[in-house]
C-alpha positions in Angstrom: 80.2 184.3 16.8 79.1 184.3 20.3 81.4 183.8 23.3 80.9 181.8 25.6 82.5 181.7 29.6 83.7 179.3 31.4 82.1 178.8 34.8 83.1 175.4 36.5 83.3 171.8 36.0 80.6 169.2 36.0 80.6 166.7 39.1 82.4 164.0 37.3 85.6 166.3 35.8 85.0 164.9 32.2 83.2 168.6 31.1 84.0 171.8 30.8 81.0 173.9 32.0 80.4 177.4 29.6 77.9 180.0 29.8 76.3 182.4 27.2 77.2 185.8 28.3 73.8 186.9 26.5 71.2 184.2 27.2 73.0 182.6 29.9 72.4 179.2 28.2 75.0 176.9 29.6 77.0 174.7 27.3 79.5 172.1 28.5 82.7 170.7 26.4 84.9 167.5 26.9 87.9 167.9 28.8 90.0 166.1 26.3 93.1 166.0 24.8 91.6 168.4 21.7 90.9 170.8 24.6 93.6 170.8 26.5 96.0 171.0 23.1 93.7 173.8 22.1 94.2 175.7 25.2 97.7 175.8 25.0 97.6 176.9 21.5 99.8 173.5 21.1 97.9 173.6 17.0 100.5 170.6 15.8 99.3 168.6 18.7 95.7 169.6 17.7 96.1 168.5 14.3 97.6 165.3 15.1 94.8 163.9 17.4 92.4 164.9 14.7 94.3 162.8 12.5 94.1 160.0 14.9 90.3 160.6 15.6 89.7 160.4 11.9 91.9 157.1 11.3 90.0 155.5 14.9 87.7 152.7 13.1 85.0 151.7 15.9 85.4 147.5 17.0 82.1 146.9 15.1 83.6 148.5 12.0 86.7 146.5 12.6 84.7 143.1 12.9 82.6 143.9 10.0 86.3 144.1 7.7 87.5 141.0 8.8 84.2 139.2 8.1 84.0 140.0 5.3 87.3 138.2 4.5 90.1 141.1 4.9 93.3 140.4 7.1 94.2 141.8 10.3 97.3 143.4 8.7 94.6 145.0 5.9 93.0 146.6 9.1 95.6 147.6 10.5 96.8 149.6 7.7 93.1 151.1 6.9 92.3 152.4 10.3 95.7 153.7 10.8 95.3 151.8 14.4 97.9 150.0 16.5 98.3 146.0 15.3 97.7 145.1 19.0 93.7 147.1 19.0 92.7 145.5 15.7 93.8 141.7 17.0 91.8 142.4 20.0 88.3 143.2 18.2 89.5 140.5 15.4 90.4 137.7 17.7 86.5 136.2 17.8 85.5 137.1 13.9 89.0 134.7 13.2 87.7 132.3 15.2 84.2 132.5 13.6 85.7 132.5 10.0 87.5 129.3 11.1 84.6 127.9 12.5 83.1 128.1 8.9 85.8 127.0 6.9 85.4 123.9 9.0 81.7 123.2 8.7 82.2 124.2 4.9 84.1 121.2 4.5 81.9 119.1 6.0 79.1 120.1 3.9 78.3 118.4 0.9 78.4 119.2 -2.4 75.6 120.5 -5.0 76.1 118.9 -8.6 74.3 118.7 -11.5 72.3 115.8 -10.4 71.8 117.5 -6.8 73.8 117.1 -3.3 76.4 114.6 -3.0 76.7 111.7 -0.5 80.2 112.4 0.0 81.5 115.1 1.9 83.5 118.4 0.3 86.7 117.4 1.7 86.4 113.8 1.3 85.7 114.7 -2.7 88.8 117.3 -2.7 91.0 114.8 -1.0 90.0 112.2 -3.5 90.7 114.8 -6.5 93.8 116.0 -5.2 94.9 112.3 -4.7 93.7 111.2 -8.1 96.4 113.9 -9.2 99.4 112.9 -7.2 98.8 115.6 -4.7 98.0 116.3 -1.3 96.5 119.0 0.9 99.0 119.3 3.4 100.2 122.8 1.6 96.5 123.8 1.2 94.8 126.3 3.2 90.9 127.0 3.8 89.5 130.1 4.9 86.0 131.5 5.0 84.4 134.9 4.7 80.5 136.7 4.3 80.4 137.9 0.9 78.0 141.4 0.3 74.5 139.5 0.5 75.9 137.8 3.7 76.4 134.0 2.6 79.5 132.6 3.9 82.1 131.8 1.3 84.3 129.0 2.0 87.8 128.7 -0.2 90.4 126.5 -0.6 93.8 127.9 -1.9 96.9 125.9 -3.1 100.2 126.4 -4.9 100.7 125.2 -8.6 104.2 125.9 -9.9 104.5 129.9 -9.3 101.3 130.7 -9.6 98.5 130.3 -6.4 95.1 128.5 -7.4 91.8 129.2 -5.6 88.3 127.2 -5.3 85.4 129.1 -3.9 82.1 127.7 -2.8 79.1 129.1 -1.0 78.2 127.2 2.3 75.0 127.1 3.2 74.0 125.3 6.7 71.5 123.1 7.4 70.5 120.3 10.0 71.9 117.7 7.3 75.5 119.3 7.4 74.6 121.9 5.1 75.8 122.5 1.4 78.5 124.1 -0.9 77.6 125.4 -4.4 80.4 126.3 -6.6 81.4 129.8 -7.4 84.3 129.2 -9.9 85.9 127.0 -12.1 88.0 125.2 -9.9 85.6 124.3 -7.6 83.4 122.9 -9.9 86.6 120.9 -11.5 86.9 119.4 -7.6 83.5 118.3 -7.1 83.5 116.8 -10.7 83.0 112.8 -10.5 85.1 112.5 -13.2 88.7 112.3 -12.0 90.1 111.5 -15.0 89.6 115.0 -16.5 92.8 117.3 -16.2 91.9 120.0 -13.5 92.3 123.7 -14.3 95.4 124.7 -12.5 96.2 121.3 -10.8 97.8 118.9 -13.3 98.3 115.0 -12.8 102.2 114.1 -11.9 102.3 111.2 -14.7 105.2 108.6 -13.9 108.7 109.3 -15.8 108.0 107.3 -19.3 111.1 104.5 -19.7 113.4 105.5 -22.5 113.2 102.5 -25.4 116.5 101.3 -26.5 117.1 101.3 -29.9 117.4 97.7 -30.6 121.0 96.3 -31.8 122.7 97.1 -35.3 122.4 94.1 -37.4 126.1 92.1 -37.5 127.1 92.5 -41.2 
């Protein structure tokens, strides 16, 4: 291992200048924390920026998570980052995801016999109040899957267990389109709203008890 002397500064402060004591080929080094910890002999300091370094994810990295559909709090936890960094890089992505989920549901539908007049949430709407439900406790989102389509989906509770509908949106300059993915979504676009829905059953009226007609008088 060669050694190498230290011989200045550069103009700006940010590097450490050092010189080959054989070749006298000059190397310079960040003036960082790792430096400064190392020059002290502080090792647990050392260590722990390294640590941080390693759990650092870069704001393009960050974006990239959350568009493809994870949570900030999912981030947060990956990169090993503070809550207030990821939100910051996020923020935008959020707002694009949004921007998708809305324009998803504005799209219209693909079925067997091709696009449908309606729109996707006029259809839902229409479904869920076929049923006896409503959306107000439904929530959309919207995410790029792998091949980078957007993925809109629509998520609601039934009983105890949590029910989701996933389509593909695809823009175009007629409002675009939405394909289902699953079988819930294809139960919402179905025309046929009689059909019991997978994981959303009708609320069917209490049935009247009969009275038992009176006992003949002997």
């Amino acid at each position: 291992m060669r050694e190498l002397r230290v011989i200045g500064v550069t103009p700006d402060s940010t590097h450490i200048v050092c010189i080959d004591t054989e070749t006298g080929t000059k190397y310079r080094l960040p003036a960082d924390d790792k430096l400064r910890a190392a020059a002290r002999g502080d090792l647990a300091r050392f260590g722990q920026i390294e640590i941080e370094m390693e759990a650092t994810m870069r704001p393009r990295d960050i974006q990239a998570r959350i568009r493809a559909g994870a949570s900030v709090e999912q981030v947060t936890e990956e990169s090993g980052m503070p809550l207030s960094r990821v939100e910051r890089f996020a923020y935008p992505v959020l707002l694009e995801r949004a921007r998708a989920a809305e324009l998803a549901q504005k799209a219209h539908p693909v079925r067997a016999d091709g696009p449908a007049v309606e729109t996707l949430i006029d259809i839902v709407t229409a479904a869920f109040t076929e049923r006896g439900h409503t959306l107000e406790n439904a929530e959309w989102d919207a995410w790029k899957d792998e091949k980078g389509f957007w993925v809109a989906q629509l998520q609601w509770q039934n009983g105890r267990s949590e029910i989701a509908a996933h389509w593909r949106y695809q823009p175009d300059a007629h409002g675009g389109s939405v394909s289902p993915l699953d079988d819930p979504a294809s139960d919402l676009i179905d025309p046929d709203f009689g059909r019991a829905l997978r994981g959303l059953a009708t609320i069917l009226p209490p049935q009247a008890e009969i009275e038992a007609p009176p006992a003949p008088e002997p």
